[in-house]
N, C-alpha and C positions, 0 to 999 in steps of 0.2 A: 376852737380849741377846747372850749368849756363844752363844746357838745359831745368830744370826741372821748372828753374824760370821762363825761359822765355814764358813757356806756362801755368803756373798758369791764367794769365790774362784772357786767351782764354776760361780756363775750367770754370772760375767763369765767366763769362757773360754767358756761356751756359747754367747753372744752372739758373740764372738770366731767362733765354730765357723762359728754361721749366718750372719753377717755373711760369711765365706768362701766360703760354699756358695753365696750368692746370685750373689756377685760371679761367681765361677765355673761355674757351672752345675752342680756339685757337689752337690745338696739330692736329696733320698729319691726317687725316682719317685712314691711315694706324693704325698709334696707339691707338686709339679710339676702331675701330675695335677687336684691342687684347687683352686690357682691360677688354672692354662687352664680350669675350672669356670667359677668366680667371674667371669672376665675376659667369657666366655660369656654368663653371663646379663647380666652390666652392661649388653652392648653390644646383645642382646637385648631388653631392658627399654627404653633406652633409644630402640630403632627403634622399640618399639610405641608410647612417648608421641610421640613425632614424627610416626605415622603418625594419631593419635587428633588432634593438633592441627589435621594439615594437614585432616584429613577435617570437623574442626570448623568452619574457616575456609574450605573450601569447599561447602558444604553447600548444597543446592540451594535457590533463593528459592521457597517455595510460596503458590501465587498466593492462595489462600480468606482465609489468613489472615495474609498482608503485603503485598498489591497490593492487592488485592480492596479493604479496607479506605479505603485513600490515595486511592482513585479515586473512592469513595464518600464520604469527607469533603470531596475539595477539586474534583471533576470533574465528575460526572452532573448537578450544580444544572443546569448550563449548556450539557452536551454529552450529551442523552439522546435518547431519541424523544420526551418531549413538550418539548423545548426543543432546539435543536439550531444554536446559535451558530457564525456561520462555515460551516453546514455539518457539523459534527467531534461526533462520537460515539464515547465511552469507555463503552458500557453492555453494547457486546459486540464480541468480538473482529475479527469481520471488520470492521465500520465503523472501531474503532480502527486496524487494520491498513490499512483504504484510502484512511484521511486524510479532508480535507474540501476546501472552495474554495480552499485554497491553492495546491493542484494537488500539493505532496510529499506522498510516504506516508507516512504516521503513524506506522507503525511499522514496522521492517526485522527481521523477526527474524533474530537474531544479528549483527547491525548497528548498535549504539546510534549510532554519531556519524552516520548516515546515515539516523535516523527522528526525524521532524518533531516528535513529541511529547518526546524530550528538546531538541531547540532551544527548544521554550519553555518547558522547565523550569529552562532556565540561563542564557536569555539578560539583558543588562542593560537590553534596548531593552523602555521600559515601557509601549506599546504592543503589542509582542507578549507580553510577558510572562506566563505563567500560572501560578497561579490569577490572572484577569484584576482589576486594582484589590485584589491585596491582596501579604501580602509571599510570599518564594518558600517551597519546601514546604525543610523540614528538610533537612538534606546528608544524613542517614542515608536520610529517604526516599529523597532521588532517588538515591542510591547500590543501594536496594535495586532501582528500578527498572530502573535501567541494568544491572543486574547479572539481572534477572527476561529486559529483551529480549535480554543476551546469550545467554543459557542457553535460546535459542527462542521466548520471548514465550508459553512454553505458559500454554491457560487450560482447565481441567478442562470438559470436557462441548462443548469450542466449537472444537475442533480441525478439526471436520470439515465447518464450515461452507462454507468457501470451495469445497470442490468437490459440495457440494452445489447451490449457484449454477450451478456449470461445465452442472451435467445440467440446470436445470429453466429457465435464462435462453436465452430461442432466439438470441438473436447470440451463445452459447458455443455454440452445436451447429456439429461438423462439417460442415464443403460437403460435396452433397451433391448431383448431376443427376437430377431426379424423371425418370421417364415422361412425355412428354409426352402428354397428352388427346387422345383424337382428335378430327378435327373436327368438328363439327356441319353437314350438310345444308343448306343455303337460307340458311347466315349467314356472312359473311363474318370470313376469318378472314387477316390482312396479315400474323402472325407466330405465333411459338409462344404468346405472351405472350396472345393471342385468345384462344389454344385452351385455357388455364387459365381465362381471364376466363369465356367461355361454358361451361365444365364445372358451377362455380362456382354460375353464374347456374343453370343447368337444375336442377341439383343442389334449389335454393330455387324455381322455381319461375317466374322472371323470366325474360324477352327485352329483348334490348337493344335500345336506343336507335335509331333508324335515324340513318344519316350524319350529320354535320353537318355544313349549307355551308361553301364556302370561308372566306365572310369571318367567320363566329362560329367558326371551326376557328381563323383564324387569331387573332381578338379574346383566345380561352381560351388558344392556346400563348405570346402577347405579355404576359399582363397572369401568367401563371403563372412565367415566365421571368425576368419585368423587373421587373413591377409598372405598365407603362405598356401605354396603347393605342396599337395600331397606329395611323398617321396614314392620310389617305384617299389620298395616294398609295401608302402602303404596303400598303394592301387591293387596291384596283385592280391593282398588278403581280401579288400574291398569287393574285388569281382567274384573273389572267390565264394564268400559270403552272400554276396548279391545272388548267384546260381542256385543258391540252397534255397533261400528265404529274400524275398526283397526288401518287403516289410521290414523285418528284424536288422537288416543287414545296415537299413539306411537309419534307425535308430540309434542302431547305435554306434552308428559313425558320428550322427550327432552329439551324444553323450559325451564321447568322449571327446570331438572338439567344442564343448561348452568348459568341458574341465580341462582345458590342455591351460597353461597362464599367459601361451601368445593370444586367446580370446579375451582376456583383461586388456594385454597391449594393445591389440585391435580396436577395442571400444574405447579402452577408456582415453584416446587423443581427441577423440568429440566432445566430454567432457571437461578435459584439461583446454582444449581449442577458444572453449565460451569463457574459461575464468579467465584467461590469458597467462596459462599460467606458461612460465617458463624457467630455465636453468641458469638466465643472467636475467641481468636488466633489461639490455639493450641499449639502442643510445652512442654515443661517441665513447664512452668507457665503460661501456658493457661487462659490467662486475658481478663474480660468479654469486650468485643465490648458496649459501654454503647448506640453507636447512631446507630446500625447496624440495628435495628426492625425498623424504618422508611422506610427502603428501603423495606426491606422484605414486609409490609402490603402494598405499593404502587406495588408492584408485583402483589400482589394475589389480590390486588384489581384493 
């Protein structure tokens, strides 16, 4: 005990000592030194676990085994090649990507709020709502997906579909002005468009058609045009014209059925056909459409 006192005095001016040095800047170089160490690796240590977090919390979404899966539990029943609802297929990427009869693209890579497939994964309207008739998919899920199309919508093996399409789809090939054919001897040929027809035909082994009269020349371009038949005054001027000028004559019979408005009705039920569009619902109470004939006359007109 006498030993312990006798060196209290010594320990308290020490402290005393470094307590000064610190204040002062006054302490050994040596210690300075291990401090600015110490202070070193803290701040060190400390940027790698920050770095290790954020890289954790950003980590890329991989498709095989956290997409792949949710689309396969809650998607393909109804959106595949042997069922294909709406149009809309999740079974590969380009069909996912081109959407369905809704007319939006399904998918925008690096576009979440702008592809059609998370609109119906969030929306409240439960008729669009998907998975259709049941509740909505997990928030982590759809968090992963939104997170999958931000980052590219990459799908392992299926990246390079779409411009494989580009080459083998002939409305994606480049224009392009062929050669024209030359003409064929002893057959008539009124444009270039002939001189392909007859290449074509010799090529297989076929002669064409001889002429056809006025009045079945004009029957075929009236009911191809309109859907209706020329009336019998409209034959009789046709032939009559046709005698002077043939040329001129069949011009402009065309003319004037491009501008008649039964050539809108004619055309446009192929374009009304695709949207589905109609004058009721259909259905067991098949109720009338009361604003659908605005669209319809802006078609045909």
């Amino acid at each position: 005990m006498n030993q312990v006192r006798r060196h209290q005095p010594d320990d308290l001016e020490n402290e005393r000592r470094f307590s000064r040095g610190f204040r002062h800047g006054t302490l050994g170089p040596q210690f300075a030194r291990g401090v600015k160490a110490g202070l070193a690796l803290l701040i060190v240590l400390a940027m790698v676990g920050s770095s290790a977090a954020e890289q954790s919390m950003e980590a890329t979404v991989d498709f095989e085994s956290q997409i792949k899966p949710i689309l396969e539990a809650s998607c393909v029943d109804c959106h595949s090649e042997d069922l294909q609802e709406s149009g809309f297929r999740t079974d590969n990427r380009w069909d996912l990507v081109e959407g369905g009869d809704s007319g939006e693209i399904g998918v925008v890579p690096g576009n979440p709020s702008r592809s059609y497939l998370m609109k119906v994964l969030t929306t409240d309207d439960e008729d669009l709502s998907m998975p259709y008739g049941d509740e909505q998919l997990p928030e982590a899920d759809i968090e992963l997906i939104r997170r999958w199309i931000s980052e590219g919508a990459v799908w392992p093996g299926q990246m390079s579909l779409r411009e494989k399409e580009k080459i083998t789809l002939w409305s994606m090939q480049p224009i392009h002005r062929p050669e024209i054919p030359s003409p064929i001897d002893g057959q008539l040929q009124r444009n270039e468009v002939d001189c392909f027809l007859q290449d074509n035909m010799q090529e297989k082994g076929l002669v064409p058609s001889p002429p056809a009269m006025p009045r079945t020349l004009l029957r075929r371009l009236s009911v191809t045009l309109t859907g209706l038949y020329p009336s019998p005054r409209e034959l009789a001027a046709f032939e009559e014209a046709y005698a002077a000028s043939p040329n001129v004559a069949y011009e402009d019979a065309v003319d004037t059925l491009l501008a008649s408005p039964h050539f809108g009705e004619r055309w446009a039920q192929h374009w009304l056909d695709v949207i589905r569009w109609g004058e009721t619902t259909g259905g067991e109470a098949n109720l009338y459409r009361k604003y659908a004939w605005p669209y319809r006359d802006y078609v045909i007109d």
